[in-house]
gemmi code that builds the backbone of each chain (N, CA, C; Angstrom):
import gemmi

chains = {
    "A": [
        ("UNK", (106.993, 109.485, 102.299), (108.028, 110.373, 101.761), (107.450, 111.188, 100.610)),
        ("UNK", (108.194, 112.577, 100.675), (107.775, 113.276, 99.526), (107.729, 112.720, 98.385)),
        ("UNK", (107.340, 112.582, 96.872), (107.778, 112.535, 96.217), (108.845, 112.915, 95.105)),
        ("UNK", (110.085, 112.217, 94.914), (111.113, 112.956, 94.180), (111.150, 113.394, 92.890)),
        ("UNK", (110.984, 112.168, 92.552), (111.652, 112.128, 90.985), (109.596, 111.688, 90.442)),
        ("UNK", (109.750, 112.227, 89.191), (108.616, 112.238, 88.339), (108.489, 111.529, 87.282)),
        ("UNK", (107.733, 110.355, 86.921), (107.400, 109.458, 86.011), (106.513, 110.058, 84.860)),
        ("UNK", (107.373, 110.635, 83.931), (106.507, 111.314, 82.360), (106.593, 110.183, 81.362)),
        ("UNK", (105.097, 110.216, 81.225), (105.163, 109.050, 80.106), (104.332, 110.034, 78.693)),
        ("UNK", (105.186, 109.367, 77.409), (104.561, 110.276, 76.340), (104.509, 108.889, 75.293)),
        ("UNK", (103.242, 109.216, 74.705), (102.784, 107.786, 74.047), (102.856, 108.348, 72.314)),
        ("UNK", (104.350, 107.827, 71.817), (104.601, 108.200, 69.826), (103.970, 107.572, 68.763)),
        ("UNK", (103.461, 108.129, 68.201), (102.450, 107.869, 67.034), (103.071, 108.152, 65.912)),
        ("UNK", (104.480, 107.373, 65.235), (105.737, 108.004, 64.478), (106.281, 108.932, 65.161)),
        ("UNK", (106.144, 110.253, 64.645), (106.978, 110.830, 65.203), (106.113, 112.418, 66.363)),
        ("UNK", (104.897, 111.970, 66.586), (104.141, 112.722, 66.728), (103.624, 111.853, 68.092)),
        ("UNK", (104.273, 113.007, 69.087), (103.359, 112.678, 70.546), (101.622, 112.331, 70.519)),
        ("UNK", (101.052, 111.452, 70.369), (99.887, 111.460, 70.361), (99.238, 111.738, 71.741)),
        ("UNK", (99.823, 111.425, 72.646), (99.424, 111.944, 73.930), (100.352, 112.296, 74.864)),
        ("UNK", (100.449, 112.925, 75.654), (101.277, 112.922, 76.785), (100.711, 113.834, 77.855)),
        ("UNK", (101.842, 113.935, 78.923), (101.269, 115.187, 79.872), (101.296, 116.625, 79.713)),
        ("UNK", (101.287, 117.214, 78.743), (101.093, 118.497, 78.394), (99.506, 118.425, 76.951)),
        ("UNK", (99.892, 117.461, 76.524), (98.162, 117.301, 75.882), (97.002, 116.880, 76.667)),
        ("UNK", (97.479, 116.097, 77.553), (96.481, 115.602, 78.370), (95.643, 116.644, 79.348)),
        ("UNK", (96.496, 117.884, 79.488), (96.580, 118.799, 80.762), (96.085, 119.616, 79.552)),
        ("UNK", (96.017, 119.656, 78.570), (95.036, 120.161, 77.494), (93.637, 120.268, 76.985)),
        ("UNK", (93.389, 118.768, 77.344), (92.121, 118.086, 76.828), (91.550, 117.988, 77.594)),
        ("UNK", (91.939, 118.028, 79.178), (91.162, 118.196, 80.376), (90.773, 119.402, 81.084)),
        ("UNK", (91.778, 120.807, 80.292), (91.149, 122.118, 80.140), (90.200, 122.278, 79.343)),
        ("UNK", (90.106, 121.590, 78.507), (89.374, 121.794, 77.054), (87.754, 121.484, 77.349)),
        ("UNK", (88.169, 120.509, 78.343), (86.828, 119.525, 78.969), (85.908, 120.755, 79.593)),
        ("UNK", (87.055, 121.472, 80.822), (86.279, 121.894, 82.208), (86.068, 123.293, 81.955)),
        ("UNK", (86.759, 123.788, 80.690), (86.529, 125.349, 80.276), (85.539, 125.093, 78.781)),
        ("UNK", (85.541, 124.411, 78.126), (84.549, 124.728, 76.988), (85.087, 125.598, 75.840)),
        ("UNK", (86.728, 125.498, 75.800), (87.113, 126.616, 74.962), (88.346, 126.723, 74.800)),
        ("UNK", (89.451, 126.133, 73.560), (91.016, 125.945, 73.269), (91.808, 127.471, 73.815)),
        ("UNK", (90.982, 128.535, 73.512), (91.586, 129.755, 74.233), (91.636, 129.788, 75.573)),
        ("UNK", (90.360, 129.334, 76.500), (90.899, 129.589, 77.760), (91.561, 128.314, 78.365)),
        ("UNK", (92.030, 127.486, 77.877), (92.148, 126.269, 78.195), (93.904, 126.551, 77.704)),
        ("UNK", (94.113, 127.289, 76.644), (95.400, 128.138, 76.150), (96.062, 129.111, 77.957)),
        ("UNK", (94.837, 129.796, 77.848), (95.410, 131.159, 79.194), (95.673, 130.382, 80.476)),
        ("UNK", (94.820, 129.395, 80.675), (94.854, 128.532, 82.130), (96.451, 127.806, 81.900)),
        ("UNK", (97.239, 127.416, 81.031), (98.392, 126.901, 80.766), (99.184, 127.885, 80.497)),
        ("UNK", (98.943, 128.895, 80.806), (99.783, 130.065, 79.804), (100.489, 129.859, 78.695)),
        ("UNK", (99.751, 129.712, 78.157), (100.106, 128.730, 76.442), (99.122, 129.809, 75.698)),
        ("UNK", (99.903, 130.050, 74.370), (99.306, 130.910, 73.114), (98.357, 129.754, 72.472)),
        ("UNK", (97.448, 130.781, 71.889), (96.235, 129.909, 71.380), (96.527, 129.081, 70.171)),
        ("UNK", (97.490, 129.489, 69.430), (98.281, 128.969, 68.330), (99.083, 127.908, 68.681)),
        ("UNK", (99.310, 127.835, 69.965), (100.228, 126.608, 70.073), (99.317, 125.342, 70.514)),
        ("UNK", (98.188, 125.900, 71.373), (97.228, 124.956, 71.832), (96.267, 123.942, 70.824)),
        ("UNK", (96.136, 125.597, 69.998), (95.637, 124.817, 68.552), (96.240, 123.837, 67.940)),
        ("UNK", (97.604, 124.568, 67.451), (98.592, 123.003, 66.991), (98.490, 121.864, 67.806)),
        ("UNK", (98.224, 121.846, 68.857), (98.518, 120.552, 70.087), (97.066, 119.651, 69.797)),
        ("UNK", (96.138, 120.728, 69.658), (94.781, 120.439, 69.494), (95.201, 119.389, 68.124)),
        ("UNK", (95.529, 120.007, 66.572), (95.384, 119.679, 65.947), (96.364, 118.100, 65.423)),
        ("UNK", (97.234, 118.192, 66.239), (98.100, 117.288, 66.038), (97.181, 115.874, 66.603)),
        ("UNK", (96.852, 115.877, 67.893), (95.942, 114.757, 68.913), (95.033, 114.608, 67.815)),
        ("UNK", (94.413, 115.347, 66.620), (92.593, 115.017, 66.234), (93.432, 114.060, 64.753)),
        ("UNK", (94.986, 114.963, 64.710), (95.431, 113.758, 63.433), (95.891, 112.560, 63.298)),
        ("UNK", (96.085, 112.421, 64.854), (96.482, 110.706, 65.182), (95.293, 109.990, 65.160)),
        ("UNK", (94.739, 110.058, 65.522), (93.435, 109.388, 65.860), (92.302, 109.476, 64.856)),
        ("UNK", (91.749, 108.354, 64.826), (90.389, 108.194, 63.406), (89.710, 109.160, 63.898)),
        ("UNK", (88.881, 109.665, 64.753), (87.852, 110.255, 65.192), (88.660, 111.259, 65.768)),
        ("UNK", (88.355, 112.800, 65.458), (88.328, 114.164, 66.361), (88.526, 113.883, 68.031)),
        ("UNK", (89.607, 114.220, 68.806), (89.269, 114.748, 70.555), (88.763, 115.455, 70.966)),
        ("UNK", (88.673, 116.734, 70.174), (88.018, 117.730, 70.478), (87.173, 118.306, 69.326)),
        ("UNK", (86.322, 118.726, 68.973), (85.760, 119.756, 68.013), (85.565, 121.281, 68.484)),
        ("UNK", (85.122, 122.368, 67.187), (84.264, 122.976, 67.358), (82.841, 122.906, 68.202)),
        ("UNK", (82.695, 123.499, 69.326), (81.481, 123.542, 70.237), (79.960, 124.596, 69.117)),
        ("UNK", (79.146, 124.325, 68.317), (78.141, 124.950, 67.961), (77.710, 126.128, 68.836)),
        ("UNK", (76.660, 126.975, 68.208), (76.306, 128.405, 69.280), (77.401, 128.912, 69.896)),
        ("UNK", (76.787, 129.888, 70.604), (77.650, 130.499, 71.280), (77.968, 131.657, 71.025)),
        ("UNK", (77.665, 132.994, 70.450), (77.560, 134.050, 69.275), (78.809, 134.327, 69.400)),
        ("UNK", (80.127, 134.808, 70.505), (80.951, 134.676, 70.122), (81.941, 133.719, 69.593)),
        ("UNK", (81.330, 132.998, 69.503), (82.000, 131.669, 68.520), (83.378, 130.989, 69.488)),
        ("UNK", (84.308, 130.262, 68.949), (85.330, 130.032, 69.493), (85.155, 128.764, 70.302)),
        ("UNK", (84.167, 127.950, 70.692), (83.915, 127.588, 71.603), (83.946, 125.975, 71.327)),
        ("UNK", (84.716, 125.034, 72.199), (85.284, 123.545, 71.671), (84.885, 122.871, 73.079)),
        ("UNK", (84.528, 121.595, 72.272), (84.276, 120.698, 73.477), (85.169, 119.038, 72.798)),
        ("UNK", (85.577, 118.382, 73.882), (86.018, 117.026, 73.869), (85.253, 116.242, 73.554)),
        ("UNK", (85.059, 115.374, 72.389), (84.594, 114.525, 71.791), (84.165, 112.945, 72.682)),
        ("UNK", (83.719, 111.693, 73.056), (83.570, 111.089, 73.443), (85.105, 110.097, 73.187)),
        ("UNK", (85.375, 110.454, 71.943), (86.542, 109.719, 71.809), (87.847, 110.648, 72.368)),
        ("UNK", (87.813, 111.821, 72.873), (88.323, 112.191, 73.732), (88.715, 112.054, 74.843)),
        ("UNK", (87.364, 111.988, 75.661), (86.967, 111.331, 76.827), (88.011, 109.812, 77.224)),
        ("UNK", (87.573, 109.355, 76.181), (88.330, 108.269, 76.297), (90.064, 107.612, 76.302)),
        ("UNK", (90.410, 108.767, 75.126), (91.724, 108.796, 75.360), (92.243, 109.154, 76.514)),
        ("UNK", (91.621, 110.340, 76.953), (92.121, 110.504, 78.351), (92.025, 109.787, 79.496)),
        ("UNK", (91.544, 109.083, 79.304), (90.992, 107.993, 80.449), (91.859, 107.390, 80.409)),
        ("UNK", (92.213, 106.685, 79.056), (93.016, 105.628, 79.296), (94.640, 106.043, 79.391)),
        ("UNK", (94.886, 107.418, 78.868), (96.180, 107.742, 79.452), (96.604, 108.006, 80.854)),
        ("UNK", (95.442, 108.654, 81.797), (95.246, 108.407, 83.324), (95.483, 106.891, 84.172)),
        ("UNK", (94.948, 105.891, 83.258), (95.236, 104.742, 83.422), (96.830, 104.296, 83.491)),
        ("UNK", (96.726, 104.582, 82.114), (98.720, 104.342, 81.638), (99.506, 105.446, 82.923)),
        ("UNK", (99.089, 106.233, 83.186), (99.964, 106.896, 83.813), (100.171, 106.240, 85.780)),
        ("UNK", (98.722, 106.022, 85.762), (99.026, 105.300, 87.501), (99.550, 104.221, 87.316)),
        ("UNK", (98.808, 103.053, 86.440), (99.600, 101.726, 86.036), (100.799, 101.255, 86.050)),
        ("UNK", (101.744, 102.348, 85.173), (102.733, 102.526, 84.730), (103.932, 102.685, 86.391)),
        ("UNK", (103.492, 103.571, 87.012), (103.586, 104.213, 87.874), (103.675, 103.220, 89.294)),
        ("UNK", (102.344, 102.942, 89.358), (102.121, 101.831, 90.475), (103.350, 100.824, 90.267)),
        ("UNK", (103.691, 99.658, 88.711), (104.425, 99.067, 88.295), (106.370, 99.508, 88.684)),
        ("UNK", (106.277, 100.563, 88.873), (108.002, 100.803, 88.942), (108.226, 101.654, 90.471)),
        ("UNK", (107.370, 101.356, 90.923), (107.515, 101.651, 92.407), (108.827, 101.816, 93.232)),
        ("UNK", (109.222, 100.288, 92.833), (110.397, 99.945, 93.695), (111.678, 100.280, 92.865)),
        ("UNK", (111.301, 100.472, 91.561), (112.586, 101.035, 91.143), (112.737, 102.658, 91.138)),
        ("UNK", (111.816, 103.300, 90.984), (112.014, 104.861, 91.711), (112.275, 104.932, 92.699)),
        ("UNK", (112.353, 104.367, 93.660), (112.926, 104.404, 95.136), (114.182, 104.023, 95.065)),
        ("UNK", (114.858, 103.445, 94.460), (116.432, 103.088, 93.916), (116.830, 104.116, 93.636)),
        ("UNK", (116.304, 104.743, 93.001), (117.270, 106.005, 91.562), (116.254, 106.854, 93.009)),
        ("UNK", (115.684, 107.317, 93.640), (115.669, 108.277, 94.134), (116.484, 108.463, 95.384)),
        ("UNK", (117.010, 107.019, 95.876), (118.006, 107.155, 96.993), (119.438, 107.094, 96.203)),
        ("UNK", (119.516, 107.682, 95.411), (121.319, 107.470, 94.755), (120.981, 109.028, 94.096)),
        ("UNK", (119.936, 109.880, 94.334), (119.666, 111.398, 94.091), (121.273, 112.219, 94.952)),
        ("UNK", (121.280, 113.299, 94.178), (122.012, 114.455, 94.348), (120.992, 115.051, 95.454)),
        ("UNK", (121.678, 115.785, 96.634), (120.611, 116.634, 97.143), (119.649, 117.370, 96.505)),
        ("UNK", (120.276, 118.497, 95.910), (119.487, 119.505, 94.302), (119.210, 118.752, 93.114)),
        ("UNK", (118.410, 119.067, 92.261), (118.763, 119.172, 91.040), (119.553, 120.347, 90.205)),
        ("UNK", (119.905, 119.702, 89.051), (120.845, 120.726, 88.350), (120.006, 122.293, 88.751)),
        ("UNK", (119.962, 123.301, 88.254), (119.567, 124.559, 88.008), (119.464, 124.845, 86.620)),
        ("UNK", (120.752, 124.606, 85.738), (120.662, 124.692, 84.234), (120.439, 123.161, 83.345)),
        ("UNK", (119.509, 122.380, 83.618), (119.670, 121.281, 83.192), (119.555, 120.661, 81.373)),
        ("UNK", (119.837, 120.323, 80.641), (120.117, 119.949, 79.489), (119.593, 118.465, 79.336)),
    ],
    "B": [
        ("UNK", (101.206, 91.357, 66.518), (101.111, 92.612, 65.965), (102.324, 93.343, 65.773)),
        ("UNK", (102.404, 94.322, 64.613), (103.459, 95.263, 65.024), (103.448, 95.912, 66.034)),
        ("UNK", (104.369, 96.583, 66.491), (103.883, 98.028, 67.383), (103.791, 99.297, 66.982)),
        ("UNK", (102.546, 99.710, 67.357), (102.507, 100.769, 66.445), (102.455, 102.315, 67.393)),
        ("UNK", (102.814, 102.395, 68.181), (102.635, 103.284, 69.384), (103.727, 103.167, 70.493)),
        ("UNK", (104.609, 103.946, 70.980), (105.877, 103.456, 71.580), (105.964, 104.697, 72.736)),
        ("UNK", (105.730, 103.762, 74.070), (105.642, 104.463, 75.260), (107.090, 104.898, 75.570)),
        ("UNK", (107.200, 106.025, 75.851), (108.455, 106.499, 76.222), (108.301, 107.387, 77.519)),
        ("UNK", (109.192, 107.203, 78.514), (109.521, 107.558, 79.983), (110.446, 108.376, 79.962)),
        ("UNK", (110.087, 109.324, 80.679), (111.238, 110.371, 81.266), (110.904, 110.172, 82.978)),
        ("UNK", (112.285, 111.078, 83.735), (112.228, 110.675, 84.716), (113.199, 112.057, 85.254)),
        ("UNK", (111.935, 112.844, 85.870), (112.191, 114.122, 86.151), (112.715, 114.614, 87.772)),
        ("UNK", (113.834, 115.164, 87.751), (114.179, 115.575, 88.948), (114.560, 117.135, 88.640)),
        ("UNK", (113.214, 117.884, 89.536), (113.411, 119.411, 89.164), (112.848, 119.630, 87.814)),
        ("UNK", (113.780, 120.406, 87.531), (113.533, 120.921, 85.690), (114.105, 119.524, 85.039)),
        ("UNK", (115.502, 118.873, 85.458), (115.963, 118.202, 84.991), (115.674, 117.010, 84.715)),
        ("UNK", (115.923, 116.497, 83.143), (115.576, 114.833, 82.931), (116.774, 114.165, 83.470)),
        ("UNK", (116.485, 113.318, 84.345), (117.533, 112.382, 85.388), (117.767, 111.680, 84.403)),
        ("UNK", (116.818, 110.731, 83.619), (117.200, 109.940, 82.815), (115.931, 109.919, 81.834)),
        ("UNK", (116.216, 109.602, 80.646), (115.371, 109.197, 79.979), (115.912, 108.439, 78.447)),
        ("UNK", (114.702, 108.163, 77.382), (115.067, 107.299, 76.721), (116.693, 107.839, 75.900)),
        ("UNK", (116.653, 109.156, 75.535), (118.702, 109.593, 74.917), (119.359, 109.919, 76.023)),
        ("UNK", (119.021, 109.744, 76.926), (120.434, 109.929, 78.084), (120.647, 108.537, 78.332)),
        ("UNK", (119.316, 107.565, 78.281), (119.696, 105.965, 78.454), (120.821, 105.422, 77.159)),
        ("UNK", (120.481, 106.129, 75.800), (120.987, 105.928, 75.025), (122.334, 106.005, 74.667)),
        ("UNK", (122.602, 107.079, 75.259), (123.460, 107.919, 75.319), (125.022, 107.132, 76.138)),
        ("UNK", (124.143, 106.892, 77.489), (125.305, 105.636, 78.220), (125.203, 104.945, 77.860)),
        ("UNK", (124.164, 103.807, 77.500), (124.702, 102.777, 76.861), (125.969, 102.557, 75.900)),
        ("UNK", (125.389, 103.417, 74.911), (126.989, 104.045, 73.880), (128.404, 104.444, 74.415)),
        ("UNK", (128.192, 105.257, 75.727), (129.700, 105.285, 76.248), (129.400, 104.232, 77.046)),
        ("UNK", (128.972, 103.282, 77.393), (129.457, 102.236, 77.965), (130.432, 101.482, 76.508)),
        ("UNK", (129.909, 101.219, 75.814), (130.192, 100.395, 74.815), (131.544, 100.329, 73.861)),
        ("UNK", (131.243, 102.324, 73.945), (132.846, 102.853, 73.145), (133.921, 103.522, 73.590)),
        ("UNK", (133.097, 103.369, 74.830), (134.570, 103.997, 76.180), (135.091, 105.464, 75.692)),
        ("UNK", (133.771, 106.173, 75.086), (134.203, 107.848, 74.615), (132.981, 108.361, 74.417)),
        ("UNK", (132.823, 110.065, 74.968), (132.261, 110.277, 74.680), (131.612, 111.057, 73.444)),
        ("UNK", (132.487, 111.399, 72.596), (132.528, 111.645, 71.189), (132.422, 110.835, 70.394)),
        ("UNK", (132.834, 109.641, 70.993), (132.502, 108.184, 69.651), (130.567, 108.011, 69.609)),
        ("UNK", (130.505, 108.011, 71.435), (128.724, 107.791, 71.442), (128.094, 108.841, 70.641)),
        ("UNK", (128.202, 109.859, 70.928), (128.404, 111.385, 70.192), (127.521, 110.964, 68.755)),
        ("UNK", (128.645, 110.879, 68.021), (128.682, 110.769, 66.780), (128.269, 109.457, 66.452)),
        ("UNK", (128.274, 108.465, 67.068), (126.986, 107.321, 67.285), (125.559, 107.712, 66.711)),
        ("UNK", (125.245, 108.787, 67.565), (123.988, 109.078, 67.791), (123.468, 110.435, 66.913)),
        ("UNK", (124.495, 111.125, 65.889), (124.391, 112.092, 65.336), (124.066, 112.892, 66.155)),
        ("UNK", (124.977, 113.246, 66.996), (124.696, 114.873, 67.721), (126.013, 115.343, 68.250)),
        ("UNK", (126.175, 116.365, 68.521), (127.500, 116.676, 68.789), (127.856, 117.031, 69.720)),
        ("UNK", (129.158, 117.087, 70.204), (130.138, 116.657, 71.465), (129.919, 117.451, 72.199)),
        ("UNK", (129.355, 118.506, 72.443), (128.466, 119.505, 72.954), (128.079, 119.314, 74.193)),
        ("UNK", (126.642, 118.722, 72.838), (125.264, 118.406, 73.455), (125.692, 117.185, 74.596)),
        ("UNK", (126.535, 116.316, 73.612), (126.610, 114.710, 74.533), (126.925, 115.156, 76.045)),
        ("UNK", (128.006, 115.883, 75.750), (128.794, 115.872, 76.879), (127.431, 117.169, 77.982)),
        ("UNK", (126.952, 118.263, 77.477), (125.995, 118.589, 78.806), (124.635, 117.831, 79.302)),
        ("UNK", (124.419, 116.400, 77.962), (123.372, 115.393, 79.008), (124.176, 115.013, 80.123)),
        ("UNK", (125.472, 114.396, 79.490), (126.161, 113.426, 80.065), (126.404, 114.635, 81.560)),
        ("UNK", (126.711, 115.927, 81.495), (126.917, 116.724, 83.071), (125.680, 117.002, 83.673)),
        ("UNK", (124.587, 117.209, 83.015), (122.885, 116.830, 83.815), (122.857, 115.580, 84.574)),
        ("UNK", (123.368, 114.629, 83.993), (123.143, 113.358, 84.538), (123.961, 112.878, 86.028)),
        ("UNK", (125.474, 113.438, 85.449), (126.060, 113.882, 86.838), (125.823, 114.307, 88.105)),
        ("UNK", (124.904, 115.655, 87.404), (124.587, 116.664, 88.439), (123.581, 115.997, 89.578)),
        ("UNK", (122.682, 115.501, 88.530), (121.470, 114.522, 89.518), (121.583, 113.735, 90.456)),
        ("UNK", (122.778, 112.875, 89.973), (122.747, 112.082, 90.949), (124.138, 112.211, 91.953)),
        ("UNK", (124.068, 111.400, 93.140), (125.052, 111.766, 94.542), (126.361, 111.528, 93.505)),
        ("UNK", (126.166, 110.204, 92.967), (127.980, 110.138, 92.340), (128.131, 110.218, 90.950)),
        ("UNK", (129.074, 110.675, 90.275), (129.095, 110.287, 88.390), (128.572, 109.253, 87.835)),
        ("UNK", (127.460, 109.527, 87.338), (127.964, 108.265, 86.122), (128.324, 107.869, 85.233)),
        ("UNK", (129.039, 109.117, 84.535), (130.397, 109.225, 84.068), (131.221, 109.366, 84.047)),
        ("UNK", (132.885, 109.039, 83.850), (133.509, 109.785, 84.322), (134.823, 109.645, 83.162)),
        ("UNK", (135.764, 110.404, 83.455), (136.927, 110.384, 82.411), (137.839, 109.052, 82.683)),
        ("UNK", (137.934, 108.366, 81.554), (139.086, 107.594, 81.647), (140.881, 108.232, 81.726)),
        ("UNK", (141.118, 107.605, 82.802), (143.099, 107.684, 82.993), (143.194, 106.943, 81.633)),
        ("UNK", (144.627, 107.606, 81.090), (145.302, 106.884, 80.323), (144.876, 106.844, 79.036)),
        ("UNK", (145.518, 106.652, 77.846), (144.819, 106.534, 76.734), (145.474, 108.335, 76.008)),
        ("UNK", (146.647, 108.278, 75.090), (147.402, 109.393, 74.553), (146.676, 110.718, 74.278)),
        ("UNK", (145.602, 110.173, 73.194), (144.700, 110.913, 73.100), (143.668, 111.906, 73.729)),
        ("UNK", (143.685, 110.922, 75.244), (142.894, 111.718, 75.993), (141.376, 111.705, 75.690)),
        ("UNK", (140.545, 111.861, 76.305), (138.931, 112.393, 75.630), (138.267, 111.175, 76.271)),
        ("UNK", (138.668, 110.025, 76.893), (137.890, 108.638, 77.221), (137.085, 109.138, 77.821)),
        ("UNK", (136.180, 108.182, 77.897), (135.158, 108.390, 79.366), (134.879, 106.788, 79.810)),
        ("UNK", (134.051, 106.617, 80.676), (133.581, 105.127, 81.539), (132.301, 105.199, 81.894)),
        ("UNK", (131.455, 104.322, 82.115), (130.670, 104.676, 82.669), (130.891, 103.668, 84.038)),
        ("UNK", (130.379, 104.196, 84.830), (130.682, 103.616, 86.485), (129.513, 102.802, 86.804)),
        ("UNK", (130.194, 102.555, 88.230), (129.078, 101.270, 88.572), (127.827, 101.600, 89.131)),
        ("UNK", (127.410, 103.301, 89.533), (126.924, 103.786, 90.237), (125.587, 104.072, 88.369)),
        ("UNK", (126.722, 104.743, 87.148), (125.559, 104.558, 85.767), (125.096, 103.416, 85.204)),
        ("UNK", (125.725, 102.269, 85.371), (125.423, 100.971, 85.347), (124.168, 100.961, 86.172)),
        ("UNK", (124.061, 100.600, 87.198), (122.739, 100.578, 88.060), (121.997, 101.468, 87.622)),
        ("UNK", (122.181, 102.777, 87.431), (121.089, 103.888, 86.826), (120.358, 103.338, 85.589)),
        ("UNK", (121.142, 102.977, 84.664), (120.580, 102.441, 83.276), (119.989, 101.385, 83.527)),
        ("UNK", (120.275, 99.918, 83.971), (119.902, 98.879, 84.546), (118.304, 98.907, 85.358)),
        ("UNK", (118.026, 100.183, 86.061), (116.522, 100.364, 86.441), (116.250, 100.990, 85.627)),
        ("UNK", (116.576, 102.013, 84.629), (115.656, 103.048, 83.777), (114.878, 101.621, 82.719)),
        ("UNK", (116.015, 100.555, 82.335), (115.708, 99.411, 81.346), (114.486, 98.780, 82.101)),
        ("UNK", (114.625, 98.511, 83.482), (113.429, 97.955, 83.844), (112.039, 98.679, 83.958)),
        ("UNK", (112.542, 99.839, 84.635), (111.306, 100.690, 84.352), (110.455, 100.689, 83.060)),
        ("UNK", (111.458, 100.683, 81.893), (110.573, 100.712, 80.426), (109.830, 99.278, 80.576)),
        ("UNK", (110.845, 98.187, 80.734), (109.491, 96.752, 80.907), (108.437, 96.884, 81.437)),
        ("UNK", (108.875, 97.128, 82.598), (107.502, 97.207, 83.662), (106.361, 97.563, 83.557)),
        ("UNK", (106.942, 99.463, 83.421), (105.696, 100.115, 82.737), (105.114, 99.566, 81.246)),
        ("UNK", (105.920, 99.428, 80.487), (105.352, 98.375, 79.362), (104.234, 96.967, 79.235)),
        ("UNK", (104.516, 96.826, 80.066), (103.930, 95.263, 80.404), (102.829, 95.864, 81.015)),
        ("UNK", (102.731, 96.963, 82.236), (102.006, 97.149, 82.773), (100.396, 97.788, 82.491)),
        ("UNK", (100.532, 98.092, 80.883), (99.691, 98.854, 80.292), (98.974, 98.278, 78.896)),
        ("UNK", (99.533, 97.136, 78.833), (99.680, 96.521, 77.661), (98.317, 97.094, 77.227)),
        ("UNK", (97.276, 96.452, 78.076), (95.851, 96.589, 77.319), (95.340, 97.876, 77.003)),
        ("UNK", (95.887, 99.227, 77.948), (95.470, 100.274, 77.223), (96.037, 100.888, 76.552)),
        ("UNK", (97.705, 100.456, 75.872), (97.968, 100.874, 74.703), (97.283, 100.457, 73.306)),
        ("UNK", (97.092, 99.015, 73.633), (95.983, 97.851, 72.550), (94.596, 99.125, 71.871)),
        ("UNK", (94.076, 99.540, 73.364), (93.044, 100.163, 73.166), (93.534, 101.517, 72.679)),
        ("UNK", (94.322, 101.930, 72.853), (94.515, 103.664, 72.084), (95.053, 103.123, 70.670)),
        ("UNK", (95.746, 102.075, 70.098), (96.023, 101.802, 68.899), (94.701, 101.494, 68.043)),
        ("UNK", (93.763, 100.706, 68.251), (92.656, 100.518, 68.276), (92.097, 102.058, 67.367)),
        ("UNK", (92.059, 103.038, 67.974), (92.126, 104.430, 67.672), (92.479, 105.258, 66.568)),
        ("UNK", (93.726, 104.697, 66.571), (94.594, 105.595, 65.991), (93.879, 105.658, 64.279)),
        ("UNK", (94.660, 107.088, 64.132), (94.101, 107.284, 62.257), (94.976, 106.257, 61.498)),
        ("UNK", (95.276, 106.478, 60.220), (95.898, 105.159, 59.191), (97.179, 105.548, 59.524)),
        ("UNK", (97.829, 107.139, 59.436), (99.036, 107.415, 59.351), (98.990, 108.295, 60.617)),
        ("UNK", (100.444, 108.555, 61.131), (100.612, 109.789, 61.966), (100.909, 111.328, 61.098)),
        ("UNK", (100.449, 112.413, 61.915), (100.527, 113.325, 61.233), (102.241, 113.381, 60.565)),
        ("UNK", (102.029, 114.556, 59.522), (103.849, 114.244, 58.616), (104.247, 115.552, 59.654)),
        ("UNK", (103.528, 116.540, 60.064), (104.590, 117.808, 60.628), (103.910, 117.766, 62.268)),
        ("UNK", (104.105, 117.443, 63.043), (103.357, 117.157, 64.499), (103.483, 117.997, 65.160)),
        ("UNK", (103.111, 118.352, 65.826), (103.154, 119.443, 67.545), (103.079, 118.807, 68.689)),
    ],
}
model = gemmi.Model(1)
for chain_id, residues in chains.items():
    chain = gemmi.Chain(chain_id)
    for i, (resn, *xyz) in enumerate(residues, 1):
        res = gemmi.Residue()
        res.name, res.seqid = resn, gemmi.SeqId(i, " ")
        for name, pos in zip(("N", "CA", "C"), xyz):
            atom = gemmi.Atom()
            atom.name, atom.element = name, gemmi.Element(name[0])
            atom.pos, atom.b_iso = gemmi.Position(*pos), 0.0
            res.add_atom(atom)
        chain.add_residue(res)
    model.add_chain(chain)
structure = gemmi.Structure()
structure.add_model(model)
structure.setup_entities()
């Protein structure tokens, strides 16, 4: 069966998402482009917001996710840290884990589904 | 240990959150105060807002899982049904599950974490 309903998991560090699926889908642009701007355009996300997202993930955590990438004459250029690497790993983890674990209860709540979903949802 | 990192689930149908941790919240409270302005103001938010989670939540699924109480002068009751009962009842397990299910790589992202969370987050 298709899949219905979607399991978002976001991991709070007080009051500050330290990870979730819109940082994660960040840090793994960040990885495969070499650069918070195009890793910004590939999300259609402003570079200012990516940055904040950037900067929020490097303040939870003892060690940087991402840095400044050296060279490069036009400058700009960021790469994922090892302790990056890692966070993401293990939120990939949390996310199938998590996932695999409630199997049988998404299949409950997805057979007691509305045909649609809302359109204007709140 | 304390906990210092707090996994939170949403549970997406469409655009719409079917359920998640303040719509779980949310019924629980009109389960409890048999209104939805009492949960409302429970939860500091207003009768508004409560009431268009509480019609998202509707919308999602085949039957209410809210609905207006008969009777009562005042008017304004609500219930929650047996159909939001079961809804909340798996969203609660889902949080165990997935909880339990990850234990060790939340251990390991706390492990991580800086001393404090950032004070203004993104």
């Amino acid at each position: 069966m298709t899949q219905i309903l979607r399991l978002r998991q976001r991991i709070l560090f007080g009051k500050a998402i330290a990870i979730g699926p819109g940082k994660a889908e960040l840090l793994q642009h960040i990885a495969e482009l070499g650069s918070i701007s195009a890793a910004a355009r590939q999300m259609g996300m402003s570079y200012r917001r990516a940055w904040l997202l950037v900067d929020t993930m490097n303040q939870c955590f003892a060690a940087p996710l991402v840095e400044a990438a050296p060279g490069g004459s036009g400058g700009g250029g960021a790469r994922i840290t090892a302790e990056g690497e890692k966070v993401l790993a293990l939120y990939r983890r949390i996310e199938e884990q998590s996932r695999a674990a409630v199997h049988q209860e998404m299949a409950e709540l997805e057979g007691m589904l509305a045909e649609t979903p809302p359109a204007n949802p709140h």
